[in-house]
N, C-alpha and C positions, 0 to 999 in steps of 0.2 A: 372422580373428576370426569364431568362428561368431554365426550370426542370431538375435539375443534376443526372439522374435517370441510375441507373447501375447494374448490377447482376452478381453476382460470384456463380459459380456451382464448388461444392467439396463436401465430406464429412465435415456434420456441426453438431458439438452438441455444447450444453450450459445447465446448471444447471438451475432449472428453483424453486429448493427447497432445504432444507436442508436435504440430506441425514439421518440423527442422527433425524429427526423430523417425515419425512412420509417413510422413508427406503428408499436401495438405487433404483427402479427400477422406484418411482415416483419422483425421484429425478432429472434426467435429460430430454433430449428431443435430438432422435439421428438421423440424417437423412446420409443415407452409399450415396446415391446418390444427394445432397440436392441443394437448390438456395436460397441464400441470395440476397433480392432486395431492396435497397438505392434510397432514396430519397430526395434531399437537406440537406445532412447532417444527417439522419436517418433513421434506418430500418423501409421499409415498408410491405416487406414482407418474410414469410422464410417456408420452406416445402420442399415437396419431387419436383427433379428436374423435375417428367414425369409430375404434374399436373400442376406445375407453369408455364414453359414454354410455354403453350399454351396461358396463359392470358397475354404475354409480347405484346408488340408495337413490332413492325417487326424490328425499327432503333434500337433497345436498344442494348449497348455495352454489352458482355456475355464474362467473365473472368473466364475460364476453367481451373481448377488445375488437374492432375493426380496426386494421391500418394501423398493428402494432407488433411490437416484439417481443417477446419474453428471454430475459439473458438470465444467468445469475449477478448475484450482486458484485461490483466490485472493487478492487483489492488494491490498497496504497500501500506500496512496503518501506515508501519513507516521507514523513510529511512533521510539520514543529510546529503543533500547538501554541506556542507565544508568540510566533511570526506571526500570527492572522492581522493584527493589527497593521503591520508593515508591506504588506506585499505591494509590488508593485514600486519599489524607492527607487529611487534613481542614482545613476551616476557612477559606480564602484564595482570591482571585480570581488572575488571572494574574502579577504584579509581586509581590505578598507571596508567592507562589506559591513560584516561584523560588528567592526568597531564603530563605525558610524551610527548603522541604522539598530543591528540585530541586540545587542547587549543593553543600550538604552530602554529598547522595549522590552526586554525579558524580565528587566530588573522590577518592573510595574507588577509580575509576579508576588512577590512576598507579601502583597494583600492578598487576603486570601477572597476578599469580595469581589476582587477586578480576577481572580482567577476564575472563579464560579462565571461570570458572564462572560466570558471569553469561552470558557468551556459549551455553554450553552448555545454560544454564536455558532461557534467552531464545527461540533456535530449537527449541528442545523445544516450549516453546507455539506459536509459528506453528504447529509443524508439525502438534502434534492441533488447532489451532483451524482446521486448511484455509490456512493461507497459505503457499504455494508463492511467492511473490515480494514482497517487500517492500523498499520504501527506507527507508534507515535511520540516525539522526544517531549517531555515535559521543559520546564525551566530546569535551574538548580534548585527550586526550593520544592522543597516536597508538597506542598499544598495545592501545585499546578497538577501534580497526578491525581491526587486525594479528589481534587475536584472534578478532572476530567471522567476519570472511572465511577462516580457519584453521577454525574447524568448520563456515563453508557449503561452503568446498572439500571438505571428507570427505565429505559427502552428493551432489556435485555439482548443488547449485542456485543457482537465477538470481538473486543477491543486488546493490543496490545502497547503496552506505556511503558515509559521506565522516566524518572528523574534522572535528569543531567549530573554526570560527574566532570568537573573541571575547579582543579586547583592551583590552575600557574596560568601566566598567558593572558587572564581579562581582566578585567575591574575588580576592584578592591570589595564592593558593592555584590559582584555575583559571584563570589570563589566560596567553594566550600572547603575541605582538609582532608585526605585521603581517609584520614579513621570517619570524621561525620558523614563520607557521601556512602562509605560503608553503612555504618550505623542505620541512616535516613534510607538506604537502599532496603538494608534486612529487612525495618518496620513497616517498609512497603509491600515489600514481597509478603509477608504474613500476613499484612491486612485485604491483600488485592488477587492476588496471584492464584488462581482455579476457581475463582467467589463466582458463580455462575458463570458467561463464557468469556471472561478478564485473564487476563494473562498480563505477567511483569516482564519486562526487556530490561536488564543491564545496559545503563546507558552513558559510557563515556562519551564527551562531544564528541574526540579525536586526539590521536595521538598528541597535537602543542598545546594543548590546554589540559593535559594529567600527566603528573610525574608517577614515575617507576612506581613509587609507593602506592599511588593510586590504581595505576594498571596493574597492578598483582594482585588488590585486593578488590578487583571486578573482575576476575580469574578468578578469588579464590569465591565471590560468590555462585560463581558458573559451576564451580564443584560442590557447593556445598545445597546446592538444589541443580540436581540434573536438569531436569525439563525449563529451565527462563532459558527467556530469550536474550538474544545481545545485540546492539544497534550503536554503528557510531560511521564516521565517514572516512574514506580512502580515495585518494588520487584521486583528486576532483581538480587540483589547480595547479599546475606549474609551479608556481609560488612557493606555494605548500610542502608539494613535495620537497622542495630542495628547506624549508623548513624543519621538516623531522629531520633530514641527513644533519644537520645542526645541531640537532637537539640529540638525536640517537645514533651519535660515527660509529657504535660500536656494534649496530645493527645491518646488516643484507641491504633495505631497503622498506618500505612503510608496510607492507604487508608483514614482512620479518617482524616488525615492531611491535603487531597486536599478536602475531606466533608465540615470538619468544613467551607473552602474559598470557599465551593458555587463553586465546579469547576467538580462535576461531573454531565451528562446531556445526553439529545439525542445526542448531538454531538462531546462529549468528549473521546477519544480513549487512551486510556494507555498500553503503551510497556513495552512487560515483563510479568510483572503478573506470576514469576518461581515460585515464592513463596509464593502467596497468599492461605489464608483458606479460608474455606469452606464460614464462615460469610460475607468474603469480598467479596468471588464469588455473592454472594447475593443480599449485597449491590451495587453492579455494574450493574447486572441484572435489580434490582428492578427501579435503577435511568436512567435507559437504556443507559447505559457507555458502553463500547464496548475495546476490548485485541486486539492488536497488535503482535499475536505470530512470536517472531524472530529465527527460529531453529539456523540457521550458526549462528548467535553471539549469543547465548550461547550457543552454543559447543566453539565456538572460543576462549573466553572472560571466559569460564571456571564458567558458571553462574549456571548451572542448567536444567534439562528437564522440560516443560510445561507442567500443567496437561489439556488435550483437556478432556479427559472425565466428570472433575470435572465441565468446564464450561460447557458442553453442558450439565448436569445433573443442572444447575441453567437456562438453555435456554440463557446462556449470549453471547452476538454476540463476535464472532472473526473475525479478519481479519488477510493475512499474512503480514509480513515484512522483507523486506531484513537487514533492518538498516547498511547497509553501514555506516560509515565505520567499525563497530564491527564486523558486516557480512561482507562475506568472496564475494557475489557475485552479479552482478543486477540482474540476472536470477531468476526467479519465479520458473522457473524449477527446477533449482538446489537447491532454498529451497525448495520445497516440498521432494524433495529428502532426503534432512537432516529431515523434519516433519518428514516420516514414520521412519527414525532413531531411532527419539525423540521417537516417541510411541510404537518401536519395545521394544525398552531399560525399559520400562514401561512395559511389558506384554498387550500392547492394539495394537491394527490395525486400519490403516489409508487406508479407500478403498480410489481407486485412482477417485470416485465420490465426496467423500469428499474431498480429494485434489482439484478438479477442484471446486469445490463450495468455498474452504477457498480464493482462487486464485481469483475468479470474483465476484460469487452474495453475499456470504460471508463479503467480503472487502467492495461489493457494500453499503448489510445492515448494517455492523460497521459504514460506512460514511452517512447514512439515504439518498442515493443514487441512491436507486434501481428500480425507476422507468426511473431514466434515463441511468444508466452502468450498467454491469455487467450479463444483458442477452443478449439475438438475439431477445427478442421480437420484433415486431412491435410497434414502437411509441417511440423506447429508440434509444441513439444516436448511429452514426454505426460507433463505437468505435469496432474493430476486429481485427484477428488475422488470418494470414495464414500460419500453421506451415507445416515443410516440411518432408514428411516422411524416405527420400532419404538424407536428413540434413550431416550425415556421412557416411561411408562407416559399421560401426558398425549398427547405428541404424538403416540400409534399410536393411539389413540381417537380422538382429533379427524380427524387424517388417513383414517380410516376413513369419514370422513363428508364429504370430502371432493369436487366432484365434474367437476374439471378439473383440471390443469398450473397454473392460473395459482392457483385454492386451495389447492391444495399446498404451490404455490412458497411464499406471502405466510406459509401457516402456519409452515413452515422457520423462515421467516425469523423471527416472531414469539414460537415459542416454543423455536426451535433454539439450540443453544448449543455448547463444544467435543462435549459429549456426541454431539453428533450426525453427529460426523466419523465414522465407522467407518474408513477408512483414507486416508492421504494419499500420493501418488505424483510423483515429481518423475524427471524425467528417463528416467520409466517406471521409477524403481526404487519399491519403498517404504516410504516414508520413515516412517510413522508407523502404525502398528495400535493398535488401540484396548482 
């Protein structure tokens, strides 16, 4: 097979640490003149443009950006395939939510042709919005994974899915039965689950929509393949919570609930987390569980601010999430936008280094991924991003006035949007031009 070997010269940074952990200046890696060089689908090398260039082969392609950025791609660690249709409804907090808007549309699911085009639509926006890797809930019917991991396979990207498990709590219409959402789980996992860079999530909704029976046997799949992932939601709504205490008096409290079934883990991610305490932050940490912070849906969905400082005082991994359809956007950008909201509204600050960390290595370490997304290192896939500083007529004015990395970065972030993807690259192919 001959060598796919390529290099892009731009301004290039990546997080390379947790800002909150060594502070922010060992935090990144910034190169104002830089070259990123790919090789069969992976960075092989990245620095300053004057010294790389000379060790290049003389044939090699050199992809020259003026007035751009080079980031890695990045990272949603909670977002619903069957909401795309829906985003943006109006009028209802979490529970009216649901039942209104979200379960009507899911149900359109069990065609398997309205899944195929929605899957099509769906990774269409990751991909101009910059997201090269995402976790992702299917519906309840199996055919919404079948089809979404069918068009991440064609592109060959790093996709995580699971089918929805919920047996009590919604429509007659989308319940499955604690033994089928098994069964349709296994046959997923077998047909999907390592098949080039796909990975399966164990995907209860949330503790009021699965009985015991169900939650023990999306435990006992966690056991009976180590490495899947698990994805479902916690403490996102007042409501809610006083919900499971209803449903589960004989539990601690909602985190207790997914404990007792054996479902928290190295590869367990939980959306929301508005309102967890200090104990649960703990217990999340300790079992190395990892938050899914969603700004746009809850502000949207009227849920609550995140505490970032709380988790990162227990060292516990976050990632961002758009969760479409409660969120408002597929833009990474746009929710770090609302993040600094989130933590403005808090009396805390969000440097815009920690934004780029919650966005790629961040997301990376929530999904125990980090050695393959969410930097530029050498040896990880060349999964990246080419954003564009010129994007609008707003942001090449401001940016002009600009007078460091770190105001640039925050301006991106504040008034960037898909527009400002110029191209997206996965696996060093590319996947999205603008």
């Amino acid at each position: 097979m001959p060598l796919t070997r390529k290099a892009y010269r731009a301004a290039i940074l990546h997080s390379i640490a947790d800002p909150a952990v060594v502070g922010i200046e060992a935090s990144y890696e910034y190169f104002e003149d830089g070259l990123l060089v790919t090789e069969n689908g992976q960075i092989s090398a990245i620095g300053p443009a004057c010294e790389l260039l000379a060790s290049l082969p003389a044939d090699i392609q050199v992809s020259h950006y003026q007035d751009a950025l080079i980031t890695p791609g990045f990272i949603d660690t909670h977002i619903h395939l069957p909401q795309t249709g829906m985003v943006g409804a109006y009028g209802e907090q979490l529970l009216d939510w649901l039942n209104t808007y979200t379960f009507p549309c899911e149900s359109q699911f069990s065609d398997k042709a309205h899944a195929e085009e929605v899957a099509g639509i769906f990774i269409k926006e990751l991909l101009r919005n910059g997201t090269t890797t995402a976790l992702v809930f299917g519906s309840v019917h199996p055919q919404s994974v079948d089809s979404f991991f069918e068009a991440a396979e064609k592109l060959d990207l790093r996709m995580i899915a699971g089918k929805v498990m919920m047996d009590r709590n919604a429509p007659d219409y989308l319940t499955d039965t604690a033994e089928s959402s098994y069964v349709d789980s296994k046959a997923l996992i077998e047909r999907w689950h390592g098949k080039g860079r796909l990975h399966y999530a164990v995907t209860p909704r949330f503790a009021p929509t699965s009985t015991p029976e169900q939650l023990t046997l999306a435990g006992q799949l966690l056991s009976e393949y180590p490495d899947l992932y698990m994805q479902t939601h916690i403490s996102e709504n007042l409501q809610e919570i006083e919900w499971v205490k209803e449903l589960f008096p004989e539990r601690k409290g909602y985190l207790d609930v997914y404990d007792h079934y054996k479902l928290l883990g190295e590869r367990s991610v939980f959306a929301h987390g508005v309102h967890l305490c200090d104990d649960e932050c703990a217990r999340l940490a300790e079992t190395g569980s990892a938050i899914a912070f969603c700004p746009t849906s809850n502000f949207f969905l009227g849920s609550g601010l995140f505490n970032l400082p709380m988790a990162e005082k227990h060292n516990l991994n976050v990632g961002l999430g758009t969760d479409i359809g409660g969120g408002t956007s597929f833009s990474l950008l746009q929710t770090l936008n609302e993040a600094y909201k989130v933590m403005q509204l808090q009396g805390a600050r969000l440097s815009p280094f920690k934004s780029l960390y919650l966005a790629t290595l961040g997301g990376a370490r929530a999904l125990r991924l980090e050695d393959k997304i969410g930097t530029l290192q050498p040896g990880t896939d060349a999964d990246f991003l080419v954003l564009d500083y010129n994007a609008t007529p707003l942001l090449g004015y401001r940016l002009k006035q600009a007078k460091s990395i770190a105001e640039t970065l925050f301006v991106l972030m504040t008034l960037g949007d898909d527009r400002t993807v110029l191209q997206t690259y996965a696996a060093g192919n590319l996947v999205h031009q603008r």
